[in-house]
MARSE-320577 format. One record per residue: x, y, z of N, C-alpha, C, CB in turn; residue in three letters. Coordinates in steps of 0.05 Angstrom, whole numbers, plus 5000, padded with zeros to 4 digits. Glycine has a CB too. Example, Ala and Ser with C-alpha at 12.3 -4.5 7.8 and 13.67 -1.06 7.14 Angstrom:
BEGIN
526448865156524649105156526449345156522649115181ALA;525749555142527349795143525850015157528249885114SER;
***
This chain:
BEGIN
471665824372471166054354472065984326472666304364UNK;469866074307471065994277473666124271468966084251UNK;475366014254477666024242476966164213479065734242UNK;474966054207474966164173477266004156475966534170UNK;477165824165479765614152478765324145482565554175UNK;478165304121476765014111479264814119475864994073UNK;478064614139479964374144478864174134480764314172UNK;480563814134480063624126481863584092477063634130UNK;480763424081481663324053481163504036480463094044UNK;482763704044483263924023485663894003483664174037UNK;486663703999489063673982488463643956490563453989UNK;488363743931487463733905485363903904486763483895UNK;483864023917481164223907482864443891478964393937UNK;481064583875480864793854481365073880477164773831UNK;482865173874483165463886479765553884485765713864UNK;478465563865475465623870473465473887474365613847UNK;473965213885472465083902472965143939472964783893UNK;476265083932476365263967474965533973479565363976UNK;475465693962474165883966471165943965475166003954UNK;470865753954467365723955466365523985466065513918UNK;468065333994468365284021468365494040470565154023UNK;470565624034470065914061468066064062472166154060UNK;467266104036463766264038462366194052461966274018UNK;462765914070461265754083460065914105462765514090UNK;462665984111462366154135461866364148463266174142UNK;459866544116458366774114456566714126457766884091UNK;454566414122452266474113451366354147451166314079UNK;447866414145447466414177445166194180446366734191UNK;444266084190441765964201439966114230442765654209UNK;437666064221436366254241436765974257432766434234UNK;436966094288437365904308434665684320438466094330UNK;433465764312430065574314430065404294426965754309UNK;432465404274431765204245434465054253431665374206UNK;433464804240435864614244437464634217434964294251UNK;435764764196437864844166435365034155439064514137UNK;436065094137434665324122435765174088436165724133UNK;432665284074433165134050436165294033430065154031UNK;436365524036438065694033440665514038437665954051UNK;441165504060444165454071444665164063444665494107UNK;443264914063442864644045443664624027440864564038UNK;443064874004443064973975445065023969441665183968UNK;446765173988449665313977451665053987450565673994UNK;451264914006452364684020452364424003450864644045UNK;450464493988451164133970452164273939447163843964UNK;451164613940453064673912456164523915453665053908UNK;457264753934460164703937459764343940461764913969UNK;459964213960459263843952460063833928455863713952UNK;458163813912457563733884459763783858454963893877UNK;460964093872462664123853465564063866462264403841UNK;467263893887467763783895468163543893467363833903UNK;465563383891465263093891465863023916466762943872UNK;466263123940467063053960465063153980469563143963UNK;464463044008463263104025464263344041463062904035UNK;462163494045462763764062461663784085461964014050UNK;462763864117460763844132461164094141460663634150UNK;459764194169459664424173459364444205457664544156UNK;460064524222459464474254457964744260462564434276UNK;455164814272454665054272453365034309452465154243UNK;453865214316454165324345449865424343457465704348UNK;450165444368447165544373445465834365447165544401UNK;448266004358445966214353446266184317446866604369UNK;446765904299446566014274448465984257446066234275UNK;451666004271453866064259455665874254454966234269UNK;456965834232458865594219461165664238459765604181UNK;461665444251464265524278467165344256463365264325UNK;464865094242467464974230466964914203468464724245UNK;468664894181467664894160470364574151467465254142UNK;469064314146471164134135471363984115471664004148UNK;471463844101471563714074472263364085474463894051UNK;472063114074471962994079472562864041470062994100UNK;471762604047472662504010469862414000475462164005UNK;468962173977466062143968464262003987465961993941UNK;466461814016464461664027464461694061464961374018UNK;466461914070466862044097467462264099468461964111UNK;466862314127467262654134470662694142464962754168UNK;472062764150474462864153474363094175475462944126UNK;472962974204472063234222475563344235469163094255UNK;474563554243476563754246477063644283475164144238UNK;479663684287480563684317479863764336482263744321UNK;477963684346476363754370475463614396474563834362UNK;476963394387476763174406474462944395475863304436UNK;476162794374473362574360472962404383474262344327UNK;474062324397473562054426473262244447476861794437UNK;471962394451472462544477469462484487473362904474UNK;468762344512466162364522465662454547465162134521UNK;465462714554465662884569462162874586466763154552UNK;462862884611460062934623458463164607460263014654UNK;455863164629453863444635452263504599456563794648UNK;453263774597451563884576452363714553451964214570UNK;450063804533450963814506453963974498448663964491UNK;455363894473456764134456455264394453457164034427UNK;453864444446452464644433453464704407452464874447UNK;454064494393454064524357452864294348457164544341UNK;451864284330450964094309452564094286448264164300UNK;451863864277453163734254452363684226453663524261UNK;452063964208450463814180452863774159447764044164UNK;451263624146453663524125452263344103456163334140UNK;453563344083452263244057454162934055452863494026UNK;451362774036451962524024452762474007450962414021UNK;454262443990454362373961451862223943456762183960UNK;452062053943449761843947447661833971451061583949UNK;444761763960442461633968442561494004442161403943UNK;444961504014445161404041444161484065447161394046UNK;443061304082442861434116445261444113441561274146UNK;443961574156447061764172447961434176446562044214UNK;451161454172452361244177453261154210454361284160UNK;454761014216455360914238457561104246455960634237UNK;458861204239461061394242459361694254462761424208UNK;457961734233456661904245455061954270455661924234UNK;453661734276452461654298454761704326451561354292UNK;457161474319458661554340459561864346460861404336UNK;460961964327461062194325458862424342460962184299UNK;455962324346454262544344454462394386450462544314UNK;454562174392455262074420457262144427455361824424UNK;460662104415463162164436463562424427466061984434UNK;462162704416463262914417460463064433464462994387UNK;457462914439455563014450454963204439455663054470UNK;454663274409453363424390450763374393454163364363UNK;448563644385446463804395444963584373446464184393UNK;445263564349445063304337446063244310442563244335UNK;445963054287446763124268446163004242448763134273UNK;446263174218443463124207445963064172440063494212UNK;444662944163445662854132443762934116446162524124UNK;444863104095443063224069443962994046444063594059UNK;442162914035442762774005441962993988440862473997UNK;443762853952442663083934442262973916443963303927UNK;441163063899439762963878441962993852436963123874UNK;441762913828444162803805445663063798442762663774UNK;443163263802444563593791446163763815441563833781UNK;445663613846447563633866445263923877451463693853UNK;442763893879440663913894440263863920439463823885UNK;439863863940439863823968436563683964440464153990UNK;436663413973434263203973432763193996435062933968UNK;433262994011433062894031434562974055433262704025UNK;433462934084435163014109435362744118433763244133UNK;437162664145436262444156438462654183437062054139UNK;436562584202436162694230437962414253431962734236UNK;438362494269439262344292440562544318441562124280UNK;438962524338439762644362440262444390437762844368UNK;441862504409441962364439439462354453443762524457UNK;439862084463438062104491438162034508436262044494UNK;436262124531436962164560439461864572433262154579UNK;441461924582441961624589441161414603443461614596UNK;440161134597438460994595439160674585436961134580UNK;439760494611442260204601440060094581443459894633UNK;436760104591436359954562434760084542434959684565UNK;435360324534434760364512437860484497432160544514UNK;437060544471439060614447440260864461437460684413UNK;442060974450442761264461443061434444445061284476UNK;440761464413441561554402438061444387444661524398UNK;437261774372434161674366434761774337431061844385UNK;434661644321434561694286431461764281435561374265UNK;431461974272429262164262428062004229430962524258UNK;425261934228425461844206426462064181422961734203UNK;426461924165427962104135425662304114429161804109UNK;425962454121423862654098425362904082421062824118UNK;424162934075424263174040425263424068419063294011UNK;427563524059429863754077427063924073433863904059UNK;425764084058424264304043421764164078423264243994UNK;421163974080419563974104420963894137417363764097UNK;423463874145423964004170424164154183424763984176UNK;421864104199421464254220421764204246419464324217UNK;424464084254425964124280426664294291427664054282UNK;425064444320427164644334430364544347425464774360UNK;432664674332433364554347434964664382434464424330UNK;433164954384433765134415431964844427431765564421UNK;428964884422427364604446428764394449424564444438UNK;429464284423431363994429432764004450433463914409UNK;434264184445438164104464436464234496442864464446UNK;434464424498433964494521432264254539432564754517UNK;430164104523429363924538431163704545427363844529UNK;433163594521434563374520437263424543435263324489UNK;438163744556439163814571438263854602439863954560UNK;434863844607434363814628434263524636432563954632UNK;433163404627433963014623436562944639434862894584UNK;438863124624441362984631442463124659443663004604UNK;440563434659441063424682440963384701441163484686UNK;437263204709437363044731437862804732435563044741UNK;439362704715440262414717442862504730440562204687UNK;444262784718447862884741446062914764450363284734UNK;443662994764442963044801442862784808439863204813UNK;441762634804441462404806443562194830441562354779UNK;445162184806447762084808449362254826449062064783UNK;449562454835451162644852449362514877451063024844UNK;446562594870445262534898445462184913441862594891UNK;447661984897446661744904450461714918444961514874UNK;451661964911454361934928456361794918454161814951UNK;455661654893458161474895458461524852457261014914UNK;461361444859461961514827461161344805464861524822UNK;461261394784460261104768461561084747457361074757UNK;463160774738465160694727464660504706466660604745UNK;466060484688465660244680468260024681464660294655UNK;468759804687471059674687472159544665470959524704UNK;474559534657474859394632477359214641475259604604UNK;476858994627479358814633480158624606478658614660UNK;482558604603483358474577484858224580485058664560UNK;483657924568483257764575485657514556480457784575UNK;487657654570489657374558489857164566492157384557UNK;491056964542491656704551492656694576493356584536UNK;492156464590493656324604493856544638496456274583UNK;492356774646491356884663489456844670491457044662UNK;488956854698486556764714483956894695486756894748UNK;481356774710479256814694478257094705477256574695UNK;477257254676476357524672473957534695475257584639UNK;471957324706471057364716471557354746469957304707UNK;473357244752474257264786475957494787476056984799UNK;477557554762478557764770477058054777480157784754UNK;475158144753472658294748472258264778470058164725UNK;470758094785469558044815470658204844470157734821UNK;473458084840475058284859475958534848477458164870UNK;475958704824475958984823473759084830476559094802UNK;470558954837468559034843468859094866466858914838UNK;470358904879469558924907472459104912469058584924UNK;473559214909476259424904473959744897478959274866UNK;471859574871471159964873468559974903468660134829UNK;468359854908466059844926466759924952464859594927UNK;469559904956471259884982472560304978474559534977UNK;472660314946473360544947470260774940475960554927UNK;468860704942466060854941465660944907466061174964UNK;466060674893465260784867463360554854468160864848UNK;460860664848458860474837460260384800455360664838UNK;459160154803459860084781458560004765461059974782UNK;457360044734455260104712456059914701455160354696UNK;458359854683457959594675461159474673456259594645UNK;461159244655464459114656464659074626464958794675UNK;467059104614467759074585469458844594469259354566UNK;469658564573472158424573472058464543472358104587UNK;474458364545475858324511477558134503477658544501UNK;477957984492479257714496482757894474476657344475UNK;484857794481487457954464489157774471488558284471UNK;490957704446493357514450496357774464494257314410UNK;495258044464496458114480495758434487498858044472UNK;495658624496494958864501495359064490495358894516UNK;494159164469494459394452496859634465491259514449UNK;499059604451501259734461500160024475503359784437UNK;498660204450497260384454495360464474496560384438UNK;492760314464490160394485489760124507486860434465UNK;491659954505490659684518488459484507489659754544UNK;486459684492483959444484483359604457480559414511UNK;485159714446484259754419483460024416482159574410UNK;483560194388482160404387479460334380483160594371UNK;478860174364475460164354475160054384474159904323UNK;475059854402474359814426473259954445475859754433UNK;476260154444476260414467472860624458480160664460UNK;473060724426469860834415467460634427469660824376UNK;467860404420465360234437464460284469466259934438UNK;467460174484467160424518465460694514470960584531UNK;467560844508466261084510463461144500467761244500UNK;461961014479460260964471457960874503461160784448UNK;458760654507457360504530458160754550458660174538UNK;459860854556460161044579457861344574463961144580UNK;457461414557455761594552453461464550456361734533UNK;453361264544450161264548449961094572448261134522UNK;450961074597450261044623451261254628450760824638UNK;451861384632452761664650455061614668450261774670UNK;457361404656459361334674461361564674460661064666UNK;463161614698464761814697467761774692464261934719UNK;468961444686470661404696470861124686470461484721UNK;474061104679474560824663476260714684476060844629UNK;475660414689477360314708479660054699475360224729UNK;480560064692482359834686483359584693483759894683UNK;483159404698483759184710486159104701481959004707UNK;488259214709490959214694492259474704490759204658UNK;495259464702496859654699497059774686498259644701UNK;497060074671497060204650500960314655494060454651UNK;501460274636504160404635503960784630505960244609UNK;505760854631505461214628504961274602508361414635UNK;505361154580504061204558501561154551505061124544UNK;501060874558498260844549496160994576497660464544UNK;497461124594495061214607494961624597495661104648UNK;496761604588497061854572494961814549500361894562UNK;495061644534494461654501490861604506496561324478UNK;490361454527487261324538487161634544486661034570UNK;487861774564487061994573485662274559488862044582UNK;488162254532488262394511486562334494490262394502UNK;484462174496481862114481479662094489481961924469UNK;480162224519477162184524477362484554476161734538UNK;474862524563474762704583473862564615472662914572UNK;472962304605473262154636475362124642472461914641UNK;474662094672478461914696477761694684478661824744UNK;481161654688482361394673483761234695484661474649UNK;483361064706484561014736485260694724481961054770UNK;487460514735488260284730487960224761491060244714UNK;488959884765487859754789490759854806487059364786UNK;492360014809494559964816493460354830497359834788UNK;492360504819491560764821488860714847490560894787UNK;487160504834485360484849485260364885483960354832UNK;487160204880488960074910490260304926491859864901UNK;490560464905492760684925491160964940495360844901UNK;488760954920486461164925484761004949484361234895UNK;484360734958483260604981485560575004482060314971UNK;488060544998490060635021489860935031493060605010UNK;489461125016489961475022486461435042489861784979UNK;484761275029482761285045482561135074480861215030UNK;484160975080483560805102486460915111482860435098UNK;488861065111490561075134489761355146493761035127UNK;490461155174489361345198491461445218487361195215UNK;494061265211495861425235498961535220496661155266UNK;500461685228502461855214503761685195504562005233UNK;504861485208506261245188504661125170507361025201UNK;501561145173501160945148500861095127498960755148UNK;499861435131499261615104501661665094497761905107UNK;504961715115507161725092507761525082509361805098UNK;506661285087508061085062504561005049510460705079UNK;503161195039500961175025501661425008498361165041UNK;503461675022504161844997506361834984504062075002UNK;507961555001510661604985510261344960513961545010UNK;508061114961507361024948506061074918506660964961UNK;504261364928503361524908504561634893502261654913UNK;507461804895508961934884510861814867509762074900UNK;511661524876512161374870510661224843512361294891UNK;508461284847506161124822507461354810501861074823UNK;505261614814505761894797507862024782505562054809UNK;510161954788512461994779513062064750513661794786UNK;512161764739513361784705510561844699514861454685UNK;508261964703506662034690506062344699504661844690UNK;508662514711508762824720509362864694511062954746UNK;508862934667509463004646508263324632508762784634UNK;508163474624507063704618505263664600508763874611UNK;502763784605499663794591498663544598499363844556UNK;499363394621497963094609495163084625500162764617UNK;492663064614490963174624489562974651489363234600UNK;490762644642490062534663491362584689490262304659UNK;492962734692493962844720492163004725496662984723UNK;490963244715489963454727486663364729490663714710UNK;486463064716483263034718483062894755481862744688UNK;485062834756485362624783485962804814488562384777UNK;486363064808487663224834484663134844488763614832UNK;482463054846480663044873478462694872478163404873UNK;477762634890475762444888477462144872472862594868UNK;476661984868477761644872479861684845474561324868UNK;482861594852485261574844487061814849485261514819UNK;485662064862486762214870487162414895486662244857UNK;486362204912485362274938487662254960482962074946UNK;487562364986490062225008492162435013491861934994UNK;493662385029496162545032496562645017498062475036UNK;498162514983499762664963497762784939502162464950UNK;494662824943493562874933493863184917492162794947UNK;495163344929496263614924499163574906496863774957UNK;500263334893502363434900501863244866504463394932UNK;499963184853500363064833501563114809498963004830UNK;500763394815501763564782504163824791498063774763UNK;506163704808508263844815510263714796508763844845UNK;512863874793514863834767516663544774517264144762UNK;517663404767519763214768521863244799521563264739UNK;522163534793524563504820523663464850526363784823UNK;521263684847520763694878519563424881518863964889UNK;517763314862516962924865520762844877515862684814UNK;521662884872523362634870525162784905525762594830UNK;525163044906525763134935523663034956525963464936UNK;521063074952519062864966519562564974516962834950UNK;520262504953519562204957522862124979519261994917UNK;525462354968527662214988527362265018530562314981UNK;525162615022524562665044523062405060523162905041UNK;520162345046518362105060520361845060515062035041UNK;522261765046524161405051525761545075527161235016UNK;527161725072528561795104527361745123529162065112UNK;524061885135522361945143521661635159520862095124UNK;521061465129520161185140522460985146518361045118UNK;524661075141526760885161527660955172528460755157UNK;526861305192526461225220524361145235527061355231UNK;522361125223520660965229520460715232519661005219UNK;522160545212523360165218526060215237524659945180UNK;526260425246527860385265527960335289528560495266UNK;525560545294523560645314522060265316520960965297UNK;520960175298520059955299520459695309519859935284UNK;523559715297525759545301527759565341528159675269UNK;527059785342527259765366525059685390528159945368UNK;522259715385520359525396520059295396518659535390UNK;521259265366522158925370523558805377522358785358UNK;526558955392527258805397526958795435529558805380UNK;526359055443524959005467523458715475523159215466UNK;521158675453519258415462521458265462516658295442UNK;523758195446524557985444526257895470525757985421UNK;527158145485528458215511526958005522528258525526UNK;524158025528522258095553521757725547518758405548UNK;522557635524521457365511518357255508522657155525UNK;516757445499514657445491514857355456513557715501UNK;513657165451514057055428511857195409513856745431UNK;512257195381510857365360509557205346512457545343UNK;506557255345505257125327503657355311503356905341UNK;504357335281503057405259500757485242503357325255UNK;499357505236495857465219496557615189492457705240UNK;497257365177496557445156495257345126498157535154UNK;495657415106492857295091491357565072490157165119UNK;489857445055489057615027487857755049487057484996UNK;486858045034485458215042481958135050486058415021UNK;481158195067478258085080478457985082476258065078UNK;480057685091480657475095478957425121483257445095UNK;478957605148477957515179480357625191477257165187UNK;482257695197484457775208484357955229485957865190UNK;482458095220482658315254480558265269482558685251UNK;477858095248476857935278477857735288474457825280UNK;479357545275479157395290481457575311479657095278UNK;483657725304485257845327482657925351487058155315UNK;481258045345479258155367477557935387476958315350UNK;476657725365476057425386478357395404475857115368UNK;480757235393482657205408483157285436484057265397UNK;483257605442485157745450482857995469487457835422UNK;480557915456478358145470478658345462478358215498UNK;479658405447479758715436477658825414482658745421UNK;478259095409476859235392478059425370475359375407UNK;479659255361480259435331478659385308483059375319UNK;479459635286475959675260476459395251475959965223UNK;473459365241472359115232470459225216471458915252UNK;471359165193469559175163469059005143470259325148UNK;466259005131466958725109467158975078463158395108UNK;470059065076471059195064474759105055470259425080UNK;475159115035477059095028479959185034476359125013UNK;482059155050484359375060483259515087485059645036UNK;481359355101480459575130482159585143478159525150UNK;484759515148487059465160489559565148487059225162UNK;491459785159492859845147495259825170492060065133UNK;494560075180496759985205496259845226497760175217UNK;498559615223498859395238497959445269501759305235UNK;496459205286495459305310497258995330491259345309UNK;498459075353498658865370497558745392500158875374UNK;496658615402495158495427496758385439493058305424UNK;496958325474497358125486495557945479497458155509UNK;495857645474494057395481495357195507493957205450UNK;493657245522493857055543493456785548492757125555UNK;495056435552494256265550494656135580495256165527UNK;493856035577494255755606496955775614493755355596UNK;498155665641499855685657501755965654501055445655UNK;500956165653501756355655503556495626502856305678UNK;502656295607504156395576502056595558504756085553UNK;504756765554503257055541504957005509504257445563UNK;503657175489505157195464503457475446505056865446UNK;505657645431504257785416502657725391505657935412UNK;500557815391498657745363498758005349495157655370UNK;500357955328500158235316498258245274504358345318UNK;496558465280495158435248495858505228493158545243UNK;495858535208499058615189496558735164502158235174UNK;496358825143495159005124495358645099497659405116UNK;493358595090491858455080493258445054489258525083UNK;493458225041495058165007492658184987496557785001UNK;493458254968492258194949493458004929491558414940UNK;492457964896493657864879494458084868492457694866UNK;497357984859498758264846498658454860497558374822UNK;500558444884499958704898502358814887499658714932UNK;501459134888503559304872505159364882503059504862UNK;507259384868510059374875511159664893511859324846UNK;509459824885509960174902509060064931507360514888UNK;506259874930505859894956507659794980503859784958UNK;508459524967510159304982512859464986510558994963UNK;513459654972516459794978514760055001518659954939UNK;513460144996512760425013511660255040509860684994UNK;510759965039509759885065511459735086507659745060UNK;514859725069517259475082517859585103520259385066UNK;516459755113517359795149515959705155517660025167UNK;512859725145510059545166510759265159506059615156UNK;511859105143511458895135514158735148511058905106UNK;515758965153518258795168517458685200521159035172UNK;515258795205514258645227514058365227511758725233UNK;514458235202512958065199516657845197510158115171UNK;518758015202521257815199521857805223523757905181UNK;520557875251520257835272518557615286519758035276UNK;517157405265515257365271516557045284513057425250UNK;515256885300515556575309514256485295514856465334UNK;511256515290509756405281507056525259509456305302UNK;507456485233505256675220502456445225506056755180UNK;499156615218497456485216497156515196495956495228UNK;496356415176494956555153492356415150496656545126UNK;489956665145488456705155486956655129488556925170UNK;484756365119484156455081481356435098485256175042UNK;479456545074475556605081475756335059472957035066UNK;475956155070474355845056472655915038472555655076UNK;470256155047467756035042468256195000464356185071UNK;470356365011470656524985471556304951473556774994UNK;468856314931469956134911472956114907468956214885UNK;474456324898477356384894479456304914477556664891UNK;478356204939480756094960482755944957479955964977UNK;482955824935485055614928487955884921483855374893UNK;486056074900488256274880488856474902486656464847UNK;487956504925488456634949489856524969486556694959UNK;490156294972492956194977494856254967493355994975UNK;495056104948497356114922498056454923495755984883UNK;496856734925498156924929499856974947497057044930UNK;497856924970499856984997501856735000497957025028UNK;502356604989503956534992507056574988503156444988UNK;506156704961507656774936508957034944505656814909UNK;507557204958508257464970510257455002505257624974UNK;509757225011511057125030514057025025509456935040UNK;513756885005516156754983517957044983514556644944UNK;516457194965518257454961519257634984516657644944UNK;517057585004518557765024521057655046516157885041UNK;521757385027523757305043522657135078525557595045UNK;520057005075518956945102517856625100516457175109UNK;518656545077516856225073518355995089516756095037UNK;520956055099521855865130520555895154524755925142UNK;520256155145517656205179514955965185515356575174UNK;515355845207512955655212510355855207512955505246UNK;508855685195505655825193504155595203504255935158UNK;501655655200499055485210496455595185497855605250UNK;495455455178493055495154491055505179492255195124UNK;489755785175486555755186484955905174485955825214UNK;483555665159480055635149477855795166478955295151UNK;477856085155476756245168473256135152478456585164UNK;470656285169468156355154466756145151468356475130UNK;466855855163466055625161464255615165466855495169UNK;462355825183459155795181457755905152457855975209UNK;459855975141458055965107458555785088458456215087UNK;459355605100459555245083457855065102463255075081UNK;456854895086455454635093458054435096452954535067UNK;457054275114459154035125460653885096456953755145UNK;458853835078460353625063462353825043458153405044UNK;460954075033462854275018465154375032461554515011UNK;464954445063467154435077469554285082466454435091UNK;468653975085470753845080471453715054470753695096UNK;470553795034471353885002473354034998469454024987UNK;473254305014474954525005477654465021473654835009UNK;477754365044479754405065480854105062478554505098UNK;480053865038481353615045483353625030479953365044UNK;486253525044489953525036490653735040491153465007UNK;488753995060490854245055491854235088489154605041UNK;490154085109491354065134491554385153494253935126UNK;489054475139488654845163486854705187486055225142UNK;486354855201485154905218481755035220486955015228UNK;479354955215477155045212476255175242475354835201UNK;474655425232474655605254472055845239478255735262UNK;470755895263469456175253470856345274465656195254UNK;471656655259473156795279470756955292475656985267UNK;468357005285466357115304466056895332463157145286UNK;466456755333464956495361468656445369462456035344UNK;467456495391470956485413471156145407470656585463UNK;469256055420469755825420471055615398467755775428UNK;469555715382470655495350473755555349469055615311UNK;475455775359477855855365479155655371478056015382UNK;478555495390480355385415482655125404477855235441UNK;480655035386483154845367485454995351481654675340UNK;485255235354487755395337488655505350487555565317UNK;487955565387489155645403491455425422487255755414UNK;490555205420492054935418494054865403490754765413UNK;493254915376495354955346497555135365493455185310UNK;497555395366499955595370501155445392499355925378UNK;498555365413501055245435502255165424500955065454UNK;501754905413503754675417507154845395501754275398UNK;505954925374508055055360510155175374507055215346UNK;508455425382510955475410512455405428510655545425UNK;510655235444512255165468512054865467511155285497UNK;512854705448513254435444514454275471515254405418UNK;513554095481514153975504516254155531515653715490UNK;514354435537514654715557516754735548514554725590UNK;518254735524520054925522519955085516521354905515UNK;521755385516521855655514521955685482524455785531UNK;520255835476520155975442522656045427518656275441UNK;525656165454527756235440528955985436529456435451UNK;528455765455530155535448528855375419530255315477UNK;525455315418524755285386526155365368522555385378UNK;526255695364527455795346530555815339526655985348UNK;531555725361534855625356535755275347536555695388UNK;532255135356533754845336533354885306532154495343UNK;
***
């Protein structure tokens, strides 16, 4: 609603000239005209006697909602969200405003008329006596990856436009509305990913690669990828403010809903990103936790998927912060603690001591199964390894069983155990453990150290890499690294070269020569049998008992 209050670079005007600004906000436009020679006329007076640019924001039926001043070579738009790129409709205001000089609509403008989704917006030039000349036009269009998103009207004499602009915004609004049907109708969200590309970190494109396959796993299509090369990460927005206008730019004109980050956002910068725009703002650490809330299925794995969450959520429970309240539903804010995002500091922090109580009696509970097997002397074997690695088939080859099997990212959360049965009457547990990533986040690995303490029980880990995957080398080197940390790298392991029917013989023994794994497809029992040999001998080294191994 208008104010009746001239904003912008009002500092030095003539008490008359302001006031000749506020008259602005008498005057009307019939709503079928995109200006009237009238309202042009009085709009480049005030201009002229100024010397400064004036603009004017006017709503659909006619009426100056905003009246602002700007200096000889910019506008000075009023607070309304200049970076904000909000789905669905138009604004329903337009944007006229005068030139000083002979100039098209500038680049500022342009953006302007994209991240605030203005109806359109048009530049008057004036002539030496401060006459209203020329118009120059520019409106949105439908979203569209290869065309412009934005149609500049050629330039003619103001005294001959004849733009409606009710038809405009009404056709240019049914457009955008079946592209939202569209997109609603195709189920899945649409993102764009951005990742910022420092020295001496793995390459933007393997990483990119696996947040794809992270949004794909969490049901979110993905429109396009921003890199940015930075000797370090914009304290602020992470990739810059002019950067961040380029996104959002690209995000409006694909119809993306949602900025994804390939990186951690700290509580400020996911505040300050938030605070400039009307899409979700989700980092890779949000997005991991929104595909955990989606894949746990039994009591223990959703409380340490909400105590994880609350845990993320914590330092970003802050008052007004809008990226909390954009996230209460659908991907980064989904799962158990999905209700509980925009609750105050205390009761977060009474939650989170309720769910750690909760989950160590649950490693208690755990801890006493284990030590049962150990009673019974059934020896413990492991599976573990980056995420999609083969781990719960090959558990299922092994052992005959039927736990989920997906070629999905994290299909495994809570840990599953098997008997495996071998020759002369030797049995051992095979148990599947929830899949590594790179950089796995630190909420998870603490909200998951009861499932993972399974794994300080263990005789023997497998770890389980997909060969055929380019990145297998840097997928070692994780799990390894995460093994390191969890205090487990004395534990005997075995390397097995999972997926070998998607390598050719000579690339195969390319990838696997000096690392000494074991090649295997975990679909075919049979290709097994050399890694079922492997555990023997590990175990029961010349028939001795597993507890006596583990005591030399």
């Amino acid at each position: 609603m208008a104010s009746n209050k001239v904003t912008g670079n009002t500092k030095g005007l003539k008490a008359s000239a302001l006031r000749a600004a506020e008259r602005i906000f008498r005057r009307r436009i019939r709503p079928n005209d995109a200006v009237t020679p009238e309202f042009a006329t009085f709009l480049c007076e005030v201009s002229h006697e100024m010397g400064r640019q004036v603009g004017v924001l006017v709503d659909r039926r006619g009426q100056p909602d905003h009246v602002f001043v700007g200096d000889a070579n910019r506008l000075w738009l009023p607070d309304i969200g200049r970076l904000r790129a909000g789905r669905g409709r138009l604004r329903g205001l337009r944007l006229i405003h005068t030139h000083l000089r002979d100039e098209p609509l500038t680049n500022d403008d342009l953006t302007d008329l994209a991240l605030l989704r203005l109806d359109l917006v048009m530049a008057i030039t004036m002539t030496a006596d401060g006459l209203p000349k020329d118009a120059h036009v520019a409106h949105l269009l439908p979203e569209n990856s290869d065309e412009e998103m934005w149609r500049v009207l050629p330039r003619q004499p103001l005294h001959q436009v004849a733009l409606d602009p009710l038809e405009l915004t009404r056709s240019l609004e049914e457009e955008f509305a079946r592209a939202s049907a569209a997109r609603e109708a195709g189920g899945a969200n649409a993102a764009l990913l951005i990742h910022v590309a420092l020295r001496g970190e793995r390459a933007p494109e393997v990483s990119l690669a696996e947040l794809t396959e992270l949004c794909a796993t969490a049901g979110v299509s993905v429109f396009d990828r921003v890199i940015q090369p930075r000797q370090s990460p914009d304290p602020r927005y992470v990739i810059g403010r002019g950067k961040l206008e380029e996104v959002l730019l690209r995000a409006n004109q694909l119809g993306a809903e949602m900025l994804i980050f390939d990186c951690d956002l700290s509580a400020a910068q996911a505040r300050a990103i938030s605070d400039a725009t009307e899409l979700k703002v989700i980092d890779r650490t949000m997005l991991i936790l929104d595909i955990f809330a989606q894949r746990a299925r039994s009591r223990d794995g959703k409380l340490q998927v909400e105590l994880a969450q609350l845990r993320y959520t914590l330092p970003r429970l802050v008052a007004k912060n809008t990226m909390m309240s954009r996230l209460t539903g659908g991907i980064g804010g989904r799962g158990p603690g999905e209700t509980k995002l925009e609750i105050n500091r205390r009761r977060a922090r009474d939650r989170i001591a309720r769910l750690t109580r909760e989950l160590e009696q649950v490693g208690e509970r755990r801890t006493r199964r284990r030590s049962l097997r150990t009673r019974r002397g059934l020896p413990v074997v492991s599976l573990i390894g980056y995420t999609n690695a083969g781990k719960s088939t090959l558990l299922n080859t092994l052992t005959q069983s039927k736990t989920l099997v997906e070629d999905k990212l994290f299909a495994t959360l809570d840990p599953a155990s098997r008997r495996l049965r071998f020759p002369r009457e030797r049995e051992l547990i095979l148990t599947d453990t929830v899949g590594f990533i790179h950089d796995l986040p630190s909420e998870l690995v603490e909200a998951f150290r009861a499932t993972l303490e399974e794994l300080d029980e263990a005789d023997l880990l497998l770890h389980v890499v997909d060969i055929s995957d380019p990145s297998y080398e840097a997928h070692i080197a994780a799990v390894r690294r995460i093994v390191a940390d969890l205090g487990l790298a004395e534990t005997p392991t075995l390397l097995v070269f999972n997926k070998i029917d998607r390598l050719d013989a000579d690339e195969l023994e390319r990838r696997t020569k000096g690392l000494g794994g074991i090649p295997l497809c975990a679909l075919e029992q049979q290709s097994a049998r050399p890694l079922m040999g492997a555990m023997e001998e590990a175990l029961w080294r010349g028939g001795h008992d597993v507890q006596l191994l583990a005591s030399s």
